[in-house]
N, C-alpha and C positions, 0 to 999 in steps of 0.2 A: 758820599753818595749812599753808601751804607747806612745811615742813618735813615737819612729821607723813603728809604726802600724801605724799612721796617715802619716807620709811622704809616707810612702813606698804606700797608698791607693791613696792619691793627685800623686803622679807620674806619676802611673798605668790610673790616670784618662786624663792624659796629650795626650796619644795613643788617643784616641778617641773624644776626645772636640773639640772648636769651631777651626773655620778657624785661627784664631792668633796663635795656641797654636799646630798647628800639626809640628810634623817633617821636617826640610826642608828637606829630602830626597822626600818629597809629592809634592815639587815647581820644573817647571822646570828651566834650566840653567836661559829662558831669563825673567820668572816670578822674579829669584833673580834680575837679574840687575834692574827691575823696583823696585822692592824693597832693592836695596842699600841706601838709606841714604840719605842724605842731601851732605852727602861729599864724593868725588870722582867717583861718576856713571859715568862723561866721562871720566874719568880715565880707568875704568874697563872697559866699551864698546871697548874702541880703545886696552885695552888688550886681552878682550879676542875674539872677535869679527873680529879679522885676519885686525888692523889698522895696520898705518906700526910705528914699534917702532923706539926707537932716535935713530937709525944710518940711517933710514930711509925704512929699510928692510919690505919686508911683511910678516908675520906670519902666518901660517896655525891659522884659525880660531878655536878659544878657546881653542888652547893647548899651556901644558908650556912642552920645551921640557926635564928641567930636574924633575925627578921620587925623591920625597920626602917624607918619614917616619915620622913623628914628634910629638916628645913629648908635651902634654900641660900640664901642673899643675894645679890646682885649691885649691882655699880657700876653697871651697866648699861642704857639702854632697855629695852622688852621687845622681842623678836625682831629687835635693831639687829644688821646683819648682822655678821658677822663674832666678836663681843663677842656679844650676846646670842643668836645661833644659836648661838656654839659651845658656851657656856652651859648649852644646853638639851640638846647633843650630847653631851656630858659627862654631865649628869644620865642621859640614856636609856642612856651606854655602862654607866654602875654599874648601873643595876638591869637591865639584858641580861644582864651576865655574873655578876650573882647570880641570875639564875632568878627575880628579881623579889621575891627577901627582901628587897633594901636600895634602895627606892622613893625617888626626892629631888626636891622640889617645888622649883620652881625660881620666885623672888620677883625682878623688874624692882624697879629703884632707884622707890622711892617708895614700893613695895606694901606691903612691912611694914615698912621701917627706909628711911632714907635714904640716899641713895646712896655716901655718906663714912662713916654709920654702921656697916657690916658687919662690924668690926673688932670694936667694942665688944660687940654684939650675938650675938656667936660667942663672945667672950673671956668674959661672963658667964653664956651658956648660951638666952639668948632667940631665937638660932637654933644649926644645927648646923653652918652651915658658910659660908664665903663666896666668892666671887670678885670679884677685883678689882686691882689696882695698888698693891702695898704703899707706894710711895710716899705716898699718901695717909694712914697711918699717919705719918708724919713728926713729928709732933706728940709722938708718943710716944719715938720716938726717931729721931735723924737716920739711925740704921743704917739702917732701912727702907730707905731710899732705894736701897742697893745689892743689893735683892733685886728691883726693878725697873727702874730706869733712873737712869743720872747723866751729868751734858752729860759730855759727853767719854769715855763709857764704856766699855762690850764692844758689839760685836754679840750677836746673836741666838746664835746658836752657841759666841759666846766665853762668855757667862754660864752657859750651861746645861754647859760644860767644867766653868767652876769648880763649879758648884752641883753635880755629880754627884760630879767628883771631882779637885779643887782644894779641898774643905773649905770649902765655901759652904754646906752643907747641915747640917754642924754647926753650924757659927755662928749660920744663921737659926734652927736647934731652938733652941740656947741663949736667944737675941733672942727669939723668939717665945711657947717656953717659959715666959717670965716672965710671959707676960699672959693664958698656959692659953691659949694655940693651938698648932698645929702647922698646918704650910704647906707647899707642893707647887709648883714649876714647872708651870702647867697652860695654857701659850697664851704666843705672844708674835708681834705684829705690827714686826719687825721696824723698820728706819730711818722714822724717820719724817719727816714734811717739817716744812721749815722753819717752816711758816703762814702764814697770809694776813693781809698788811697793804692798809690802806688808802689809805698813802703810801710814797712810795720808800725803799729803804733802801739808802744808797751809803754811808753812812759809819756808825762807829761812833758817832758824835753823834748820828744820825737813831733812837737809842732814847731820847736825852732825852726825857719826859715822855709817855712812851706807857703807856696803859694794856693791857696784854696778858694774855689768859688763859694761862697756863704753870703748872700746879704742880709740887712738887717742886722740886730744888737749881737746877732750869735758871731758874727762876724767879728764884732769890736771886741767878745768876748777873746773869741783865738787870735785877734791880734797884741791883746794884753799877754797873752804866753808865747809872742814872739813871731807868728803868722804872717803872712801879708793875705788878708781877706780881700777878694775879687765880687765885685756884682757884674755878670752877664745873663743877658736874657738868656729863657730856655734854648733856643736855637743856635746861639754862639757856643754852647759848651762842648759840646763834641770834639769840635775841632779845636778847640783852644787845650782839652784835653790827651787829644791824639798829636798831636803839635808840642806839646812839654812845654807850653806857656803856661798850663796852670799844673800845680803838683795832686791834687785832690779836689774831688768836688761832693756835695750834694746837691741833691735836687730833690725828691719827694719818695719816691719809694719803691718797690718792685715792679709792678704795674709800670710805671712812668719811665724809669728808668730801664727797664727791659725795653720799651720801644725806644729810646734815645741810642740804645745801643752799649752803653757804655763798660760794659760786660766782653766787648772785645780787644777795649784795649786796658782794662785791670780788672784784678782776678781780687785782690782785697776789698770785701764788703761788710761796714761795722754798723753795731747796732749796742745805743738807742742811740738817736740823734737828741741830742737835751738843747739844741737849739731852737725846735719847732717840735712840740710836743702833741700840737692841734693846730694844725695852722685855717686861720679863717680867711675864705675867700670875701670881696664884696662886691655888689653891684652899687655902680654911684651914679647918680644923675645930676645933673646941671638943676640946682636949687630954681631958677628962674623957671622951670620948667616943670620940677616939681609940685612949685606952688601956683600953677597955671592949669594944673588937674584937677579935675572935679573929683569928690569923694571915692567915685567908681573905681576911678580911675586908677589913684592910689592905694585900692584896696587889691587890687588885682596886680600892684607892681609887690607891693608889699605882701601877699598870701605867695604869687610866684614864687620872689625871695626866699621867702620861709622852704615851699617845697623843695628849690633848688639844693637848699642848705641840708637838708636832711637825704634826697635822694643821692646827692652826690657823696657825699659821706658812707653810705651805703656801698655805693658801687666801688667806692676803695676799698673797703672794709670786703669784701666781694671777691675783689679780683688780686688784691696784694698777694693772700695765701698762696693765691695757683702759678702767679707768675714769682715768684718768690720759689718753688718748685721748677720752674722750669730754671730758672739761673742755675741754679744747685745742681741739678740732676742733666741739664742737658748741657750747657756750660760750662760745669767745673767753675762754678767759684767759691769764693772760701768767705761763708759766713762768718766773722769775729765780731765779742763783743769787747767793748772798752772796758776796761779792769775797774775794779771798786775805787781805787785809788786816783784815778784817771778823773772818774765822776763826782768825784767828792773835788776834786779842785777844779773842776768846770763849774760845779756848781755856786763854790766860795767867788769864783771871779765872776759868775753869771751875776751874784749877789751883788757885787759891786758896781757893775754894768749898771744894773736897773736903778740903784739907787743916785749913782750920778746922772744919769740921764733924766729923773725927776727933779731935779735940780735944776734943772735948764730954765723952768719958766713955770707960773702961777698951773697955768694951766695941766700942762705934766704931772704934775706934783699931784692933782686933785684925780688925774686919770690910773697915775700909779698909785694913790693912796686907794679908791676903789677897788682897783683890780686886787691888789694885794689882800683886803678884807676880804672878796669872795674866793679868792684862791685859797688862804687858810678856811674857810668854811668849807668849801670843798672836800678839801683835803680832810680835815677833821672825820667829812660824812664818809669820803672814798675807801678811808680806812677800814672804817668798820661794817662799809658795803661791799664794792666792787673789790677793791684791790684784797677784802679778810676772803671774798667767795672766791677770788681767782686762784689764793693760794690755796683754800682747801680744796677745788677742784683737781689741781696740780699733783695733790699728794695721791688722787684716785689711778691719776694717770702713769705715777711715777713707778 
């Protein structure tokens, strides 16, 4: 009950907080287009904006003219902050900037499908669209994985390179395509922490026999050092955790994790999490329905997307620091990082992970041979950008 008291209080504080965090039914039509994204804003302007679309026609300005109902699914709480606000921010930015022809009801994990089900439920037609962690898709094929998160992977910024244009966006059509979806970069909370155990962890022994919520490759990771990896949805963990079914868990970060509560019943919190280093949220629609949109149409699912992906990314980056602060300081809990030597053999078995799971099938293979080239590229530029100015900023500080 404790838990639910704390979401349901962070929610409630959502209505009334800063400028980041209000409603977009508070934005108007042309306040979103400035705030689309990095990708597609001329897209949306010449849609909705009465441009003349491909046949060359002119459009009454900002309207679509067919009238659409539409299901969304979520992995998600309902109004869990971050995740399920943004959720509902996304749904209000699509029908703003269609003038309210293209309406989408937005379904919390449990409402109408279960919160790992959203895949299936889009892929057949019983909703129209989902959000959620393609990783969780895994089952169906191990590619998934790299349209959300893999230990050792990209940041936040590095995935969405590849996926716009590194040829991440073909590969997930293709991937995705086969099972009548199509998918969208739409949210991503960046590095995540390590998680909260309930005993010390100084060596790489100290994962024998632990039970840990982790899904996805980071999971098979710690279960190669002796683990038993759990996948439960956000809202099972609490209790699974206060209960000593599960030994440790992660979930995403300060922010998220201060409202789940988990801070009350253990006090160890590590960091860096090298399981999901950027994890990408996506929006997916039912491919049948996808290709049943007029150009408008699709430019306004696709610009939304794009702003989602950047605004939500924000609002972690935003709010981690402060509530990150409150654990520490009103809390008592004990920030630790995992030791050099810790890192270095996560990362040898993360190495192994990924390469056996490209193994699996033609397709895999071509999704982890990309990903892998824009991640060394990356990496190569991070060096001697971000990661060379973060450390000489650090020496100003030190």
């Amino acid at each position: 009950m404790q838990k639910k008291t704390v979401i349901k209080n962070i929610g409630k504080g959502n209505k009334s907080g800063s400028a980041a965090e209000q409603p977009a039914k508070a934005l108007s039509r042309r306040s979103l287009l400035r705030g689309a994204g990095l990708a597609g804003a001329a897209t949306l302007v010449a849609a909705c904006d009465g441009s003349k679309d491909q046949t060359g026609a002119s459009g009454a300005p900002g309207l679509v003219s067919k009238q659409r109902k539409l299901k969304m699914v979520t992995a998600w709480p309902k109004n869990f902050p971050g995740l399920g606000t943004g959720v509902e921010r996304l749904a209000k930015r699509i029908e703003t900037l269609s003038d309210g022809a293209m309406q989408v009801k937005v379904y919390a994990a449990g409402e109408l499908v279960g919160a790992l089900d959203g895949f299936d439920a889009v892929s057949e037609g019983k909703a129209d669209m989902y959000h959620a962690a393609e990783y969780y898709w895994q089952g169906k094929s191990p590619a998934f994985n790299f349209f959300a998160a893999v230990p050792m992977g990209m940041l936040a910024s590095e995935i969405t390179a590849w996926v716009r244009f590194g040829g991440g966006q073909e590969l997930w059509d293709e991937l995705s395509g086969r099972f009548n979806v199509k998918a969208f970069l739409a949210g991503n909370t960046g590095v995540q922490m390590g998680g909260w155990y309930k005993k010390d962890i100084n060596s790489i022994a100290d994962f024998q026999g632990l039970r840990i919520r982790m899904p996805g490759l980071g999971g098979e990771v710690l279960k190669r050092l002796g683990a038993t990896p759990v996948t439960k949805q956000g809202g099972e963990i609490f209790q699974a955790l206060s209960q000593g079914n599960i030994d440790a868990t992660e979930w995403i970060g300060p922010w998220n994790d201060l409202a789940f509560g988990f801070h009350t019943i253990v006090k160890n919190y590590y960091y860096p999490g090298f399981h999901e280093p950027g994890s990408a949220l996506s929006l997916g629609l039912n491919k049948d329905l996808w290709e049943d949109m007029s150009p408008k149409e699709k430019a306004i699912i696709e610009a939304s997307a794009a702003a989602e992906n950047d605004i939500m990314f924000a609002e972690f980056n935003a709010s981690n620091g402060r509530a990150l602060d409150t654990l520490i300081k009103d809390h008592g809990v004990h920030l630790k990082r995992f030791n050099d030597d810790i890192m270095a053999q996560l990362a040898k078995v993360s190495a192994e992970v990924l390469a056996d799971a490209a193994r699996s099938d033609e397709l895999t293979k071509r999704v982890f041979d990309s990903f892998s080239i824009s991640r060394a590229s990356s990496m190569r530029w991070g060096a001697i950008s971000e990661q060379a100015f973060a450390h000489a900023r650090s020496l100003a500080e030190a």
